[in-house]
N, CA, C and O of each residue as an XYZ file, in Angstrom:
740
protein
N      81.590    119.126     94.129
C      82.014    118.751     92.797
C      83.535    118.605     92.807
O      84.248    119.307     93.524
N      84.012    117.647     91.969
C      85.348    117.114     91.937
C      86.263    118.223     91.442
O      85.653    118.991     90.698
N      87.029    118.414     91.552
C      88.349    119.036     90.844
C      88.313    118.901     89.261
O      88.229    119.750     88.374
N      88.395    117.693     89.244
C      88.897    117.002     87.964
C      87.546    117.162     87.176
O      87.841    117.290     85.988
N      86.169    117.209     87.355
C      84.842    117.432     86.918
C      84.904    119.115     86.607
O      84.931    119.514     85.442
N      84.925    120.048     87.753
C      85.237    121.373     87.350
C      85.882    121.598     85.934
O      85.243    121.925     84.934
N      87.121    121.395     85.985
C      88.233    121.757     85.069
C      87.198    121.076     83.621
O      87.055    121.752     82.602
N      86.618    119.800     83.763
C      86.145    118.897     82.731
C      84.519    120.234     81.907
O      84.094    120.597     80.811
N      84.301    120.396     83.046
C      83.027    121.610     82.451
C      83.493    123.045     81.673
O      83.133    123.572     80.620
N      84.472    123.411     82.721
C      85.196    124.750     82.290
C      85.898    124.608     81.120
O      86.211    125.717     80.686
N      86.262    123.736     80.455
C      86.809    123.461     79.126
C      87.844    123.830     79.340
O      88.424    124.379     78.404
N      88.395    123.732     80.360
C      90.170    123.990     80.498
C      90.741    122.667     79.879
O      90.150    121.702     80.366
N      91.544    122.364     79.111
C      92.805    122.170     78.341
C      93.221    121.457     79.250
O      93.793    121.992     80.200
N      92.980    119.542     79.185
C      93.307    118.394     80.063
C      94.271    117.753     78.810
O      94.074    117.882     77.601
N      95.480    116.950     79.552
C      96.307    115.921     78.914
C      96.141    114.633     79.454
O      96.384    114.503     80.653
N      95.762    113.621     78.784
C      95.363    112.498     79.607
C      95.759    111.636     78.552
O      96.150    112.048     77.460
N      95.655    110.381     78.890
C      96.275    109.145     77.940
C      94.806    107.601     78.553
O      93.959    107.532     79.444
N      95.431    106.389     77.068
C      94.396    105.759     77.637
C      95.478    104.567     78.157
O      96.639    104.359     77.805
N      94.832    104.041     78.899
C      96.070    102.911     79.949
C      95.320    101.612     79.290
O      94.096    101.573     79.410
N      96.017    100.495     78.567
C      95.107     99.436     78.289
C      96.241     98.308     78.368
O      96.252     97.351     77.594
N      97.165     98.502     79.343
C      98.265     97.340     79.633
C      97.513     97.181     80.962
O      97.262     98.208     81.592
N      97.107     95.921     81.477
C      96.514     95.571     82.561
C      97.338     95.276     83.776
O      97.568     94.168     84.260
N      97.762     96.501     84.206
C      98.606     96.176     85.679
C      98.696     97.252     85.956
O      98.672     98.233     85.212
N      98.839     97.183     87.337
C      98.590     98.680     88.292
C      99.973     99.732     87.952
O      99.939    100.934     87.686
N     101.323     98.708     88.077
C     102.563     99.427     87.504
C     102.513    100.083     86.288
O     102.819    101.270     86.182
N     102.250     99.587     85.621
C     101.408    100.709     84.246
C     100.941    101.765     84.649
O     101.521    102.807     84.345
N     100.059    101.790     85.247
C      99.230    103.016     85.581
C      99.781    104.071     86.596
O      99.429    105.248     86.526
N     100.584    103.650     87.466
C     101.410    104.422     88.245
C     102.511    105.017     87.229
O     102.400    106.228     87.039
N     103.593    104.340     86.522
C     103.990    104.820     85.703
C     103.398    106.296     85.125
O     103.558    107.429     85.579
N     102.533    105.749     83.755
C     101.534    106.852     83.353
C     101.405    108.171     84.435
O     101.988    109.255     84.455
N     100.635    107.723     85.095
C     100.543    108.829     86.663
C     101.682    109.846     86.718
O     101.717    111.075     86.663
N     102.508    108.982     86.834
C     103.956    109.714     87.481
C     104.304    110.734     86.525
O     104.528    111.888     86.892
N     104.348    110.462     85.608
C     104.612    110.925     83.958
C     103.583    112.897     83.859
O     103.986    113.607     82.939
N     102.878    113.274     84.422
C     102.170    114.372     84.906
C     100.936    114.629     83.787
O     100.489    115.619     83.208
N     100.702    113.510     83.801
C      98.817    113.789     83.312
C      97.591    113.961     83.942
O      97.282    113.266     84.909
N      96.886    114.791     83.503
C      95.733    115.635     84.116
C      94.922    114.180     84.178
O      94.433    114.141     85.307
N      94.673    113.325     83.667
C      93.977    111.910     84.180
C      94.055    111.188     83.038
O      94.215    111.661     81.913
N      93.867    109.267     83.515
C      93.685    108.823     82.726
C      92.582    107.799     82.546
O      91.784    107.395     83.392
N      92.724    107.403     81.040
C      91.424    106.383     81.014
C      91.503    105.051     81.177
O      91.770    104.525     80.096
N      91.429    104.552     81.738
C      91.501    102.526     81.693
C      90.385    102.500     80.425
O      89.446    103.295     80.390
N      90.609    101.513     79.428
C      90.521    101.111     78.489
C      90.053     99.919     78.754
O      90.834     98.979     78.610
N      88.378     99.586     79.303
C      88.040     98.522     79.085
C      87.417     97.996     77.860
O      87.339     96.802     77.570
N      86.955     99.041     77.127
C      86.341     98.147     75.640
C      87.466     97.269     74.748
O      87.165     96.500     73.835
N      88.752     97.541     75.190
C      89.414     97.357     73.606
C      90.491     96.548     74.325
O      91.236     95.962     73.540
N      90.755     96.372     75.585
C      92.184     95.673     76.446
C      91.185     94.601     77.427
O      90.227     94.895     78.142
N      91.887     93.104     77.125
C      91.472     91.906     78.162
C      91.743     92.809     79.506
O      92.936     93.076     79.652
N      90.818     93.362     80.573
C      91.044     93.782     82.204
C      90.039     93.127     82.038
O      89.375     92.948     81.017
N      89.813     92.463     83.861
C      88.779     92.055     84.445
C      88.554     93.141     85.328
O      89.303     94.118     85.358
N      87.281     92.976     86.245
C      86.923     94.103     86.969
C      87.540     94.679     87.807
O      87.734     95.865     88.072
N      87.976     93.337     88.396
C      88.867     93.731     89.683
C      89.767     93.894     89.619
O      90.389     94.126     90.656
N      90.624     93.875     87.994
C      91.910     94.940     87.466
C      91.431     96.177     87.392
O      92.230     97.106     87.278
N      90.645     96.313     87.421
C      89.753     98.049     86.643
C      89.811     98.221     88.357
O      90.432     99.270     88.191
N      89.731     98.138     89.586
C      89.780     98.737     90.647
C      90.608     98.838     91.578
O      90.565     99.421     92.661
N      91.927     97.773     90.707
C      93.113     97.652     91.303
C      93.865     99.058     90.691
O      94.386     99.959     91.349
N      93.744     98.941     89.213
C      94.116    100.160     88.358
C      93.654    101.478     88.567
O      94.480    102.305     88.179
N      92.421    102.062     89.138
C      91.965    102.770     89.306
C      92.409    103.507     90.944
O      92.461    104.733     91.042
N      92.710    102.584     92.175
C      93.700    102.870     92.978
C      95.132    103.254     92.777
O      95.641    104.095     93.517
N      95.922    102.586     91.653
C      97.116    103.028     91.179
C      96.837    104.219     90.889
O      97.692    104.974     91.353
N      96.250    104.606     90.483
C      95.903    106.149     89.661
C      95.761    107.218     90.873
O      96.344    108.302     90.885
N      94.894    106.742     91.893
C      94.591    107.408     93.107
C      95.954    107.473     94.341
O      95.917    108.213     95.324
N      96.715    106.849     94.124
C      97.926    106.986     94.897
C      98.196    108.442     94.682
O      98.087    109.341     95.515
N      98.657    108.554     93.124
C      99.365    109.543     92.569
C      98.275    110.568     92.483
O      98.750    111.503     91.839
N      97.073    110.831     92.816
C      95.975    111.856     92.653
C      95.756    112.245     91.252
O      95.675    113.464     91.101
N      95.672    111.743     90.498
C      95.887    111.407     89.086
C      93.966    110.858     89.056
O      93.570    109.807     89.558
N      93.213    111.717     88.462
C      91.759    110.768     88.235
C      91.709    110.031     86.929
O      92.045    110.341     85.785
N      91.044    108.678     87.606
C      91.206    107.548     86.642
C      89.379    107.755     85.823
O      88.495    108.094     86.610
N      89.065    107.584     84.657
C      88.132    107.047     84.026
C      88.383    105.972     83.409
O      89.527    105.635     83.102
N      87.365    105.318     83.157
C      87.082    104.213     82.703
C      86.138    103.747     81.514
O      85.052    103.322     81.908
N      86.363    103.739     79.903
C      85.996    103.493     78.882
C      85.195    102.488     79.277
O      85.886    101.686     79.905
N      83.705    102.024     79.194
C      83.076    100.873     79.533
C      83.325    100.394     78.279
O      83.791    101.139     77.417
N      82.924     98.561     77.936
C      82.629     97.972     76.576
C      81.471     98.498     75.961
O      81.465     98.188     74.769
N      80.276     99.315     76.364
C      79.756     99.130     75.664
C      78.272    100.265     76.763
O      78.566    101.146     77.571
N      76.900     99.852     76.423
C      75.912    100.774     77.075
C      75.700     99.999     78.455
O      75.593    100.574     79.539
N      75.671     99.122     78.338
C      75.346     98.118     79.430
C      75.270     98.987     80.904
O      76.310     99.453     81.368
N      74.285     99.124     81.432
C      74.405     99.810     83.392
C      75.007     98.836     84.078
O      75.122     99.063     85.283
N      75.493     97.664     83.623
C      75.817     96.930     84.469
C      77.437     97.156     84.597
O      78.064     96.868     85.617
N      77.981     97.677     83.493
C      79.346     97.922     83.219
C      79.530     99.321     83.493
O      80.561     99.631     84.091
N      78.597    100.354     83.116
C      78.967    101.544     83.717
C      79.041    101.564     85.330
O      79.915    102.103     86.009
N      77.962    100.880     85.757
C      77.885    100.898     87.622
C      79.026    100.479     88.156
O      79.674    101.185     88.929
N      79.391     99.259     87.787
C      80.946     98.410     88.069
C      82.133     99.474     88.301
O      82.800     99.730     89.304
N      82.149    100.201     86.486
C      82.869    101.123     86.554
C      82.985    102.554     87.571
O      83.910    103.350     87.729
N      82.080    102.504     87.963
C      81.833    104.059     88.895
C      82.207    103.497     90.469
O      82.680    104.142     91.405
N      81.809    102.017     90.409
C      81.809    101.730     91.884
C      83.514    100.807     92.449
O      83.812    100.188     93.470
N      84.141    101.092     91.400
C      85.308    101.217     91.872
C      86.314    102.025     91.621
O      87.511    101.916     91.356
N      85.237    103.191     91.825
C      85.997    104.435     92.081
C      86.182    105.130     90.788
O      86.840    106.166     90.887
N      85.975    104.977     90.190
C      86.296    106.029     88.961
C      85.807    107.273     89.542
O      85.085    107.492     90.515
N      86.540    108.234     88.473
C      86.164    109.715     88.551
C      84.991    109.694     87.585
O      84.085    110.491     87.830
N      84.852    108.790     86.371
C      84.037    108.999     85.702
C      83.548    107.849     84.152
O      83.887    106.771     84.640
N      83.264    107.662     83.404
C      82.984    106.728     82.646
C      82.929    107.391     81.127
O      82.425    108.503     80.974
N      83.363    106.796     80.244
C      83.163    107.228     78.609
C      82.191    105.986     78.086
O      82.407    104.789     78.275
N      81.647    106.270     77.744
C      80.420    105.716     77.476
C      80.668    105.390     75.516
O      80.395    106.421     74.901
N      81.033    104.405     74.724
C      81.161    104.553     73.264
C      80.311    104.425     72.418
O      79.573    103.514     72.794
N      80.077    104.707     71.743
C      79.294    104.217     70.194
C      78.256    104.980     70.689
O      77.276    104.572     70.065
N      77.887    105.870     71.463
C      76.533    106.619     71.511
C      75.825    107.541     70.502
O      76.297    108.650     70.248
N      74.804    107.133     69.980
C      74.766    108.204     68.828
C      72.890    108.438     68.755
O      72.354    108.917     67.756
N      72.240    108.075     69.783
C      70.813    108.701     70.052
C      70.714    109.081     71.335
O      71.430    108.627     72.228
N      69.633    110.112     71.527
C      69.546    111.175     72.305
C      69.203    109.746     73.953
O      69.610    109.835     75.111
N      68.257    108.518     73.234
C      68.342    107.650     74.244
C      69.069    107.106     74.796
O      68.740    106.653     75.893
N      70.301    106.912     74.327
C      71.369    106.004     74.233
C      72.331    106.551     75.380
O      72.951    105.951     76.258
N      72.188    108.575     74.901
C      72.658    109.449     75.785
C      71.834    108.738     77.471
O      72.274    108.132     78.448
N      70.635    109.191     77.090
C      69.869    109.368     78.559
C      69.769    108.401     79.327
O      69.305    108.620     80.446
N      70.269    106.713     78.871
C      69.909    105.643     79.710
C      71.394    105.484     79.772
O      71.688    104.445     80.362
N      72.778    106.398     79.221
C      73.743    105.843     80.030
C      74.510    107.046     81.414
O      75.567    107.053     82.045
N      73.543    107.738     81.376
C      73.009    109.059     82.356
C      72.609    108.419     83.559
O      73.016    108.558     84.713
N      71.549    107.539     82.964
C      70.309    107.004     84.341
C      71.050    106.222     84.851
O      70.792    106.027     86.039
N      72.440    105.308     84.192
C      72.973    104.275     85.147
C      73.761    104.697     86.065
O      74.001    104.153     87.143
N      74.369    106.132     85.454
C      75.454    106.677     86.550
C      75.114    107.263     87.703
O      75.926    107.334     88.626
N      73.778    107.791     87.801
C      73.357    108.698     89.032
C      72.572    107.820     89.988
O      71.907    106.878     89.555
N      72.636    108.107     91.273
C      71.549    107.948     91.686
C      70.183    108.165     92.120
O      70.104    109.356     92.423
N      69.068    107.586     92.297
C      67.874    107.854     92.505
C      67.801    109.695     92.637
O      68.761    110.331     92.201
N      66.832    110.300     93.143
C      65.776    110.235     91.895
C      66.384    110.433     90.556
O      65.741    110.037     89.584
N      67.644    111.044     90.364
C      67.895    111.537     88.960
C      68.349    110.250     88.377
O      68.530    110.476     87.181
N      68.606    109.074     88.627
C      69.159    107.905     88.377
C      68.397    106.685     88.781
O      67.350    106.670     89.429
N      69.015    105.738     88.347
C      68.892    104.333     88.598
C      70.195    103.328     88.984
O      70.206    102.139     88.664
N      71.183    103.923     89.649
C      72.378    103.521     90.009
C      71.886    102.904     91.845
O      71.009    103.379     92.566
N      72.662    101.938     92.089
C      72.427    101.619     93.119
C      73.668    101.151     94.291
O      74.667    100.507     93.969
N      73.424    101.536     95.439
C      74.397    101.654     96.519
C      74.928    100.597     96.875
O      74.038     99.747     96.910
N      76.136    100.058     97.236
C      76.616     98.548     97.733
C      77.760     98.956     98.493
O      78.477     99.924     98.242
N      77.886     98.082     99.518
C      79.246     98.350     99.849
C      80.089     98.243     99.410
O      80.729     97.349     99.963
N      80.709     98.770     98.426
C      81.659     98.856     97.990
C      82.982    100.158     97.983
O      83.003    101.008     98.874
N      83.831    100.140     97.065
C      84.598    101.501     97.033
C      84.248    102.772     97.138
O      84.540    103.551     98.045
N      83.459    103.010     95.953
C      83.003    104.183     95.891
C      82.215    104.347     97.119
O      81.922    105.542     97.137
N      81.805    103.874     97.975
C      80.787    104.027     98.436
C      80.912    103.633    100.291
O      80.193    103.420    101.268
N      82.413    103.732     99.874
C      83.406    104.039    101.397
C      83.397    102.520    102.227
O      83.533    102.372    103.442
N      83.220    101.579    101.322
C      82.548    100.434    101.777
C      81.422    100.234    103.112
O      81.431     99.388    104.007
N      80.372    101.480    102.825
C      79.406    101.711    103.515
C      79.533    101.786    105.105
O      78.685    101.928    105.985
N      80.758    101.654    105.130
C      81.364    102.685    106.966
C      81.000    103.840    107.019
O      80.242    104.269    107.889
N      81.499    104.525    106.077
C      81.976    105.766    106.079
C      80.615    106.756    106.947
O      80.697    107.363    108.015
N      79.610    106.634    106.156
C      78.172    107.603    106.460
C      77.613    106.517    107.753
O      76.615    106.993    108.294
N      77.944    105.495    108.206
C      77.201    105.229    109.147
C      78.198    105.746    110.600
O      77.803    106.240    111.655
N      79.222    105.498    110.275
C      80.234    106.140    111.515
C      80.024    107.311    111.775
O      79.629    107.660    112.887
N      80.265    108.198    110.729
C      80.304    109.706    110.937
C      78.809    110.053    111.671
O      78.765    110.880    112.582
N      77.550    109.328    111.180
C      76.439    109.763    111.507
C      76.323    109.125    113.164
O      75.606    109.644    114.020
N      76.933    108.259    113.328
C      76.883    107.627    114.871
C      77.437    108.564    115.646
O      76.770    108.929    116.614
N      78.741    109.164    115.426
C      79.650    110.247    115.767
C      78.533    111.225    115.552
O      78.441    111.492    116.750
N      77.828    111.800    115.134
C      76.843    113.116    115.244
C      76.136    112.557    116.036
O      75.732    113.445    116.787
N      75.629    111.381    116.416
C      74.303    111.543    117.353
C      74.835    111.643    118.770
O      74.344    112.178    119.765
N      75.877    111.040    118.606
C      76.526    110.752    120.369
C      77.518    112.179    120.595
O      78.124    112.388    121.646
N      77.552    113.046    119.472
C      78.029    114.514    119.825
C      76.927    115.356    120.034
O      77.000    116.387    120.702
N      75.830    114.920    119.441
C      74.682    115.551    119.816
C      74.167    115.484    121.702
O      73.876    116.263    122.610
N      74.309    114.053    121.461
C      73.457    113.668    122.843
C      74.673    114.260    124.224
O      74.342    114.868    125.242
N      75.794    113.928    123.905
C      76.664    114.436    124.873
C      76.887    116.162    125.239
O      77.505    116.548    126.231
N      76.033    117.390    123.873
C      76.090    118.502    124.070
C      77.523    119.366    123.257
O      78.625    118.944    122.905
N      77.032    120.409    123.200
C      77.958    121.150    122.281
C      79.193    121.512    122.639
O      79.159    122.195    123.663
N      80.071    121.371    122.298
C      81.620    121.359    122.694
C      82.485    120.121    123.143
O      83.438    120.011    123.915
N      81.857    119.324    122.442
C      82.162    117.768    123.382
C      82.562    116.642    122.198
O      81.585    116.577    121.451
N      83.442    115.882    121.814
C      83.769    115.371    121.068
C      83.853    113.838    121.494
O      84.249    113.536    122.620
N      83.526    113.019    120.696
C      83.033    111.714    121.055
C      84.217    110.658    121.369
O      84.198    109.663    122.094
N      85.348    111.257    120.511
C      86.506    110.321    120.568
C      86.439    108.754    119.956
O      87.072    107.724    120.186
N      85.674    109.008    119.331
C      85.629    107.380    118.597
C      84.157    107.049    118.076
O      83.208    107.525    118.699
N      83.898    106.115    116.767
C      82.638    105.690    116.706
C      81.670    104.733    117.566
O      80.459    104.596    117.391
N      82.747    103.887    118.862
C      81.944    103.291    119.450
C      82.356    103.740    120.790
O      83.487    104.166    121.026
N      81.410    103.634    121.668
C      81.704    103.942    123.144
C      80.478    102.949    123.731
O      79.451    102.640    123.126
N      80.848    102.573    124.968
C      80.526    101.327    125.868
C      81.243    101.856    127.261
O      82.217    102.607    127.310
N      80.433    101.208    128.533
C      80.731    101.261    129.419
C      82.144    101.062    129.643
O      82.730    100.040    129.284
N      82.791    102.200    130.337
C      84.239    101.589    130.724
C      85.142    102.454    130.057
O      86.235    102.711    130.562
N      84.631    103.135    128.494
C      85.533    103.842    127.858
C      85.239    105.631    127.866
O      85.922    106.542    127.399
N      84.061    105.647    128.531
C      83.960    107.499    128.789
C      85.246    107.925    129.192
O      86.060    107.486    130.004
N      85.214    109.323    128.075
C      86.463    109.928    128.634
C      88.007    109.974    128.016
O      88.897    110.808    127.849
N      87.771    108.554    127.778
C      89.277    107.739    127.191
C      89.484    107.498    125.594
O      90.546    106.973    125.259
N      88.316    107.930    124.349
C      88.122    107.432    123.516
C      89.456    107.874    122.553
O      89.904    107.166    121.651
N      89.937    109.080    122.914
C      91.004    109.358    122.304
C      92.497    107.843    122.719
O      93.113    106.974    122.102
N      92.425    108.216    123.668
C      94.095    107.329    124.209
C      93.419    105.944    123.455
O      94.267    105.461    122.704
N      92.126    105.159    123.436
C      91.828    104.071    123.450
C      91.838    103.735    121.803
O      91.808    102.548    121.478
N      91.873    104.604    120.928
C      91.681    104.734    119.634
C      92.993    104.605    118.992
O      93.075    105.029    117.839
N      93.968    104.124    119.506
C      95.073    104.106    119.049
C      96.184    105.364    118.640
O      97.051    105.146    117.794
N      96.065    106.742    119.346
C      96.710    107.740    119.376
C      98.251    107.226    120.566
O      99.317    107.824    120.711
N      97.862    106.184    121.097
C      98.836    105.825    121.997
C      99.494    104.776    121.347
O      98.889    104.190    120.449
N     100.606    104.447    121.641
C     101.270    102.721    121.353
C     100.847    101.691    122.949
O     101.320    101.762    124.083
N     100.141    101.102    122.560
C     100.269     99.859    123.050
C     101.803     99.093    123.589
O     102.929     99.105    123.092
N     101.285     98.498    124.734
C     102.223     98.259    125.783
C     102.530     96.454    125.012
O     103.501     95.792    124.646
N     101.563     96.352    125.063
C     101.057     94.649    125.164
C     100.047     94.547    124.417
O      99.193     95.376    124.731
N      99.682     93.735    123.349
C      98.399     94.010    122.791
C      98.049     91.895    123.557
O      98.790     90.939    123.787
N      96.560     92.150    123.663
C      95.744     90.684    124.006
C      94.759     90.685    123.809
O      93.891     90.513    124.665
N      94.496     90.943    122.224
C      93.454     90.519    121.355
C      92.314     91.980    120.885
O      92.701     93.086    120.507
N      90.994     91.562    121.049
C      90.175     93.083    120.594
C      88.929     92.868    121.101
O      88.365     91.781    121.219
N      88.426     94.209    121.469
C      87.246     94.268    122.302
C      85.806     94.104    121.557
O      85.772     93.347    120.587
N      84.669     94.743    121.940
C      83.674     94.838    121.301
C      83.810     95.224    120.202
O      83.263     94.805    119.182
N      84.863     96.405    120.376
C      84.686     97.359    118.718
C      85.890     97.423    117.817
O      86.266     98.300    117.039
N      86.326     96.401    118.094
C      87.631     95.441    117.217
C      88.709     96.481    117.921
O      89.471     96.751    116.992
N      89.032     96.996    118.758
C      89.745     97.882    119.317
C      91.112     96.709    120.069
O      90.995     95.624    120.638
N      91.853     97.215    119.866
C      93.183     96.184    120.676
C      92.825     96.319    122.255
O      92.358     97.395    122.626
N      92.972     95.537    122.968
C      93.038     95.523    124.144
C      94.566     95.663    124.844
O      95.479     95.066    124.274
N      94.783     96.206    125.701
C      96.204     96.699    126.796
C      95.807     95.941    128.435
O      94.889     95.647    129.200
N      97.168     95.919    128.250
C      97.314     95.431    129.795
C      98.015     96.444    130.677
O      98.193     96.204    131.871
């Protein structure tokens, strides 16, 4: 559970503002300024989406968590909103217990939800869990105490995955291998 979610349950005493000037310098600003988080303001300020995830990185520079006011109930606008990164979504005009529960179902996923996975931000642009899990099988298969040195290995690089991973500077670079890795001479 998030930091910023904790504090949000515990009813600790947050200062936050809503950001509805559409540019990332805005929001860094704000940031800088020492607020516990803020909201991007999509119901009520012209942003397009991909201001809402440009803005929502501004916010994340400064570790500052960004939410995001959707227009309206729509899952299609809460999902948008979550999947570029928000910490979280305000949901408006809600005023039945359904209204509550289907803008619940858009944010989670399966089983407790109906939110769905893409490569996108939030969602590490779907590297993230396949690397790390490649890295467990080939730490598995290689035995305990043994570290893989990289997500890909191929003939030629046992051994080397550290130096080959770019912990070194390059002499000469001439182009990239199988695993987009720079090549040395």
């Amino acid at each position: 559970m998030s930091e910023f979610r904790q504090k949000c349950i515990g009813r600790t005493n947050l200062v936050g503002s809503f950001a509805a000037i559409p540019h990332p310098v805005a929001v860094e600003v704000m940031a800088q300024s020492g607020l516990d988080f803020l909201c991007i303001d999509w119901e009520h300020a012209q942003i397009s989406r991909d201001m809402i995830e440009t803005m929502v990185r501004a916010a994340d520079v400064h570790r500052v968590p960004a939410m995001v006011r959707v227009p309206g109930h729509a899952p299609e606008a809460i999902q948008a909103a979550l999947d570029s990164g928000a910490q979280g979504v305000l949901v408006p005009r809600v005023s039945t217990a359904a209204q509550a529960q289907a803008a619940v179902k858009a944010s989670r996923y399966p089983p407790k939800g109906e939110r769905g996975v893409g490569p996108g931000r939030a969602a590490g642009y779907g590297s993230h869990s396949r690397i790390s899990g490649r890295r467990k099988r080939q730490d598995r298969r290689r035995g305990p105490g043994r570290d893989s040195g990289g997500a890909c290995q191929h003939r030629g690089d046992r051994g080397r995955g550290r130096r080959r991973h770019g912990l070194r500077r390059p002499r000469r670079s001439l182009g990239f291998d199988r695993c987009g890795r720079t090549k040395r001479r």
